[in-house]
C-alpha positions in Angstrom: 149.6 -63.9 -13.1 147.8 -63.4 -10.2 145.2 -63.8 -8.4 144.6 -66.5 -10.7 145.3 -66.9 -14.7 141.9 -66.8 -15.3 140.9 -64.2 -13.6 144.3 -61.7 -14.4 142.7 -58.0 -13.6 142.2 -56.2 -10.5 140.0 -52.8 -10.7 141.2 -49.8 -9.3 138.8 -48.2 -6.6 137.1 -44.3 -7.5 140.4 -43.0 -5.1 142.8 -44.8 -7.1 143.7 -47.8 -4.6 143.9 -51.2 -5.7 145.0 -54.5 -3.6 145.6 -58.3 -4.1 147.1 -61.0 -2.7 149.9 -63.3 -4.3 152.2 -65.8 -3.3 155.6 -64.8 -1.3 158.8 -63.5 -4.3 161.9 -61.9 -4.8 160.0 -59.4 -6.9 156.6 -57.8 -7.7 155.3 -56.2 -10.7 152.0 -54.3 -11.6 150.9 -53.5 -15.2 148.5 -50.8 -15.6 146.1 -52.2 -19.1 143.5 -51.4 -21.4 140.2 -53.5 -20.2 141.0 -55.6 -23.2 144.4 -56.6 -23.1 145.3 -60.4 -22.7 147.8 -61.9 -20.5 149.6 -64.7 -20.9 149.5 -66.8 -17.3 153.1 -67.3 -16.9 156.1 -65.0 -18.4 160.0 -65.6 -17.8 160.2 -61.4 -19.4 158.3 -59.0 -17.7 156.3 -57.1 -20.3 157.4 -54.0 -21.5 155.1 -50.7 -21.6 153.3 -49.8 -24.7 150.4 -50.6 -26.7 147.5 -51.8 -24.7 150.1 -51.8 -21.4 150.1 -48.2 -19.9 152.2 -48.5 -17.2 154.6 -50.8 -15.5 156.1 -50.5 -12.0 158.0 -52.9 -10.1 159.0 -53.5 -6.3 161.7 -55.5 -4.6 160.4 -57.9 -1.9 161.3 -57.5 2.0 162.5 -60.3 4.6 164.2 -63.6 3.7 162.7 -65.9 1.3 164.8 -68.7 -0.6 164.2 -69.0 -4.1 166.0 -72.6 -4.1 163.6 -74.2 -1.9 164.3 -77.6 0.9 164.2 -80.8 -0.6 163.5 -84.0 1.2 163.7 -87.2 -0.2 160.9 -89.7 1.0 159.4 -93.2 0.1 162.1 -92.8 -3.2 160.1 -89.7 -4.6 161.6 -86.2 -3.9 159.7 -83.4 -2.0 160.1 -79.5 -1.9 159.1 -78.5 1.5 156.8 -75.0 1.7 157.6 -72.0 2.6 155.4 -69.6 1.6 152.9 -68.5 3.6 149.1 -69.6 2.2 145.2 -68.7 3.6 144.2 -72.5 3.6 142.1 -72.6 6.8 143.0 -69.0 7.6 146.4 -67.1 7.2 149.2 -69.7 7.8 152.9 -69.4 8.0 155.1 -72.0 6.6 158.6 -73.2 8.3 160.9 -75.6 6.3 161.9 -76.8 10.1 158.9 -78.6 10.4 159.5 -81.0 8.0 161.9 -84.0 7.9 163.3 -87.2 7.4 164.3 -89.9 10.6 166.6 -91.9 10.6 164.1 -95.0 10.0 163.3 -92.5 6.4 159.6 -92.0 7.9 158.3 -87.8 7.1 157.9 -85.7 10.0 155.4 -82.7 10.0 154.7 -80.5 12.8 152.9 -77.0 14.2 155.3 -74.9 16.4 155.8 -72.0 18.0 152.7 -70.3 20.6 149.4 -69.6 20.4 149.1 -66.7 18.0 152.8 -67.7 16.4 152.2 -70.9 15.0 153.9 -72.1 11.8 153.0 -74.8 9.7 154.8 -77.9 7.8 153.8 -79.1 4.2 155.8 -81.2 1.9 155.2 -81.1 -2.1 155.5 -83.6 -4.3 157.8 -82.0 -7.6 156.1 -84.4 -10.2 152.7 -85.0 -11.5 151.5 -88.8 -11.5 148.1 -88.1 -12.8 145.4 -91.6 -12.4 146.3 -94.3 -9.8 146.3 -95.2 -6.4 148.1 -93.2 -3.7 148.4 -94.4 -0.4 149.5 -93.2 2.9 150.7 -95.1 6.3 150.2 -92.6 9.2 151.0 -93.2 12.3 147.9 -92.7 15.4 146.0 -88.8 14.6 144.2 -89.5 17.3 144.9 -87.1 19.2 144.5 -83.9 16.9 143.0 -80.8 17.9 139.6 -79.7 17.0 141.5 -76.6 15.0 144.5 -78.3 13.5 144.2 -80.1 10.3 146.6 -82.8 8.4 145.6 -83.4 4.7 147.0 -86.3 1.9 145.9 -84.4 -1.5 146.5 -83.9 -4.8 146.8 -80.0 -6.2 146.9 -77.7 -9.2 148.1 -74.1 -9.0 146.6 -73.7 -12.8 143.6 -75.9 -12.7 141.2 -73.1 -11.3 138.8 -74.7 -14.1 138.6 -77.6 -12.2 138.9 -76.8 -8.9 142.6 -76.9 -9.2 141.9 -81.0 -9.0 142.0 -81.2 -5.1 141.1 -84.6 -3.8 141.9 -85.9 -0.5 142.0 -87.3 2.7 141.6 -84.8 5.5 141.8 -85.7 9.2 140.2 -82.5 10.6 137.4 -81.6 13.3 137.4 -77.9 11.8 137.5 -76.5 15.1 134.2 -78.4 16.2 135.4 -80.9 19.0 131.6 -82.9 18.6 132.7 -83.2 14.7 133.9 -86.5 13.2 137.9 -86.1 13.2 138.0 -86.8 9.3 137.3 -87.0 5.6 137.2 -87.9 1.7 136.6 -85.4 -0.4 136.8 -83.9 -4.2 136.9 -80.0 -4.4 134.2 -77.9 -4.0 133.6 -79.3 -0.5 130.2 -77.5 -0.8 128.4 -79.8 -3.0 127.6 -82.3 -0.3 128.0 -85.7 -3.0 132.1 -84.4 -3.0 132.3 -85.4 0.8 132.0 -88.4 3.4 132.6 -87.6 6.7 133.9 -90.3 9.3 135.8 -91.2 12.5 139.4 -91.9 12.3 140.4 -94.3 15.0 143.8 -94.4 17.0 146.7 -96.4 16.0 148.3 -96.7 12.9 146.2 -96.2 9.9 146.6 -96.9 6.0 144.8 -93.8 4.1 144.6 -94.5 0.3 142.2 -93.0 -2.7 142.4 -94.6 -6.2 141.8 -92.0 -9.0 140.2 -93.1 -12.3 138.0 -91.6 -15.0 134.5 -90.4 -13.3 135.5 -92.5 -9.8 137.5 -92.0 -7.0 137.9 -94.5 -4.5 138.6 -94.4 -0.6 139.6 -96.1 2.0 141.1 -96.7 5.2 142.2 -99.4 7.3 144.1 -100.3 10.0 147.6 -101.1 10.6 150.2 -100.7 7.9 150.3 -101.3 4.0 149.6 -104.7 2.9 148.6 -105.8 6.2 145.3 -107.0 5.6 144.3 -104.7 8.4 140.0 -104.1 9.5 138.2 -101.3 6.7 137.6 -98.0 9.3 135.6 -96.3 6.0 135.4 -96.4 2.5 133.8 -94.4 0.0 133.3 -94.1 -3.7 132.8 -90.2 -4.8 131.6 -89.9 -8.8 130.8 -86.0 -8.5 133.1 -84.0 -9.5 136.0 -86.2 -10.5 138.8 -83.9 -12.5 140.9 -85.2 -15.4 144.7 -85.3 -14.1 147.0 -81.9 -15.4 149.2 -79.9 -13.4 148.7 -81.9 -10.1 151.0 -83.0 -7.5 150.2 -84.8 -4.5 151.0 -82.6 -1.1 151.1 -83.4 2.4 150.3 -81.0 4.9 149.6 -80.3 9.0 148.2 -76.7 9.7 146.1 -74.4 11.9 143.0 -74.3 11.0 141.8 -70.7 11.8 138.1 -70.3 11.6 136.6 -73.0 14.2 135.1 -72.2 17.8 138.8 -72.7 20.0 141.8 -71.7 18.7 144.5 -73.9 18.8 146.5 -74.4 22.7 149.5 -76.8 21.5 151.5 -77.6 18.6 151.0 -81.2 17.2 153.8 -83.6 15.4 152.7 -86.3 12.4 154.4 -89.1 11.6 154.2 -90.1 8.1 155.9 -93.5 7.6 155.1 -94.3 4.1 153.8 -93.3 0.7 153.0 -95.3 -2.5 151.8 -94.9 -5.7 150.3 -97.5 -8.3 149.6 -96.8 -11.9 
């Protein structure tokens, strides 16, 4: 149910238009209701007119789309890699090129394409862990452009109630190039207790968060997992915190399309590990 399944209705304007947005499909349906009729937020059987539904019309969808999506398999969990296009940080395209597996088993995420024609990379995680630790060995970010973005963070389509249970680590200037290049937050980034800016360093980094009731916990620090590496940051967050549902984590590098430059080149991540403890 879209745009969101608790927020199901769309008006019509005075000349009879109405728009939305929604994911990318195979198919498309629109259901014409009394102001007091009550959808359910998923259906496997489209509903059929009568009653409180008026009208029902349907549409096939254009261009390619693959209903059995990529998988990858990386650090022994398996992955679906996007392809849907999304508005995080501005319109952004999605190819399943951009994401894969070396031979060493380390993730791969890129931008490609030209300015104007980038496409983006994310990865998906297809189960829900819920409270733990999740950690993250990236190789150096360094080098990232003030308007690209790569993010470690968990996700609920459904969980609009809590901010659909976004936490993460996001290594981002936001198109500011005098920003700090990343950092840990709990959705709604507005409320400025859900964030702690900081500077991510070059070389090879260990990014981790450790969920629990009323707390999340980050930190970062260099070198690989395990190796007793020097703390860059950590932070404790208490605003906020969701309960885990629906989540999965995701991985993702994107254009981010509402800072000062636009973005010249296209970038490449290297993602050599991910863990999770219970």
């Amino acid at each position: 149910m879209q745009p969101l399944a608790n927020e199901p209705f769309t008006n019509v304007s005075a000349d009879g238009v109405w728009r939305n947005s929604t994911h990318l499909g195979t198919e498309y349906a629109a259901l014409l209701v009394e102001a007091d009729y009550k959808p359910a937020p998923r259906t496997d059987i489209l509903p059929s007119e009568g009653g409180q539904i008026l009208a029902v019309a349907t549409v096939k969808g254009e261009g390619s789309f693959d209903p059995s999506p990529r998988k990858l398999s990386f650090s022994g969990y398996e992955w679906e890699v996007r392809q849907a296009s999304s508005d995080r940080g501005g319109p952004n395209d999605f190819d399943t090129a951009n994401a894969w597996i070396d031979d060493a088993g380390a993730l791969h995420l890129r931008i490609a394409g030209e300015p104007g024609k980038w496409t983006s990379a994310e990865v998906i995680l297809t189960r829900s862990l819920g409270y733990g630790t999740y950690s993250f060995v990236v190789r150096d970010t360094s080098q990232l452009e003030p308007s690209a973005a790569f993010g470690m963070f968990t996700w609920d389509d459904l969980g609009v109630e809590q901010n659909h249970r976004e936490i993460g680590i996001e290594l981002s200037r936001w198109g500011d190039a005098a920003s700090q290049n990343a950092q840990y937050v709990i959705q709604p980034y507005y409320v400025a207790a859900n964030v702690a800016r900081f500077t991510s360093p070059a070389g090879r980094l260990t990014h981790s968060f450790r969920w629990e009731p009323d707390r999340v916990s980050f930190k970062t620090v260099a070198g690989g997992a395990g190796s007793g590496g020097r703390v860059v940051a950590h932070q404790d967050l208490t605003s906020g915190v969701p309960t885990p549902g629906g989540e999965t984590i995701r991985i993702n590098l994107y254009v981010f399309g509402y800072g000062a430059t636009a973005l010249k080149n296209g970038a490449e991540f290297v993602i050599e590990k991910f863990e999770y403890l219970p």
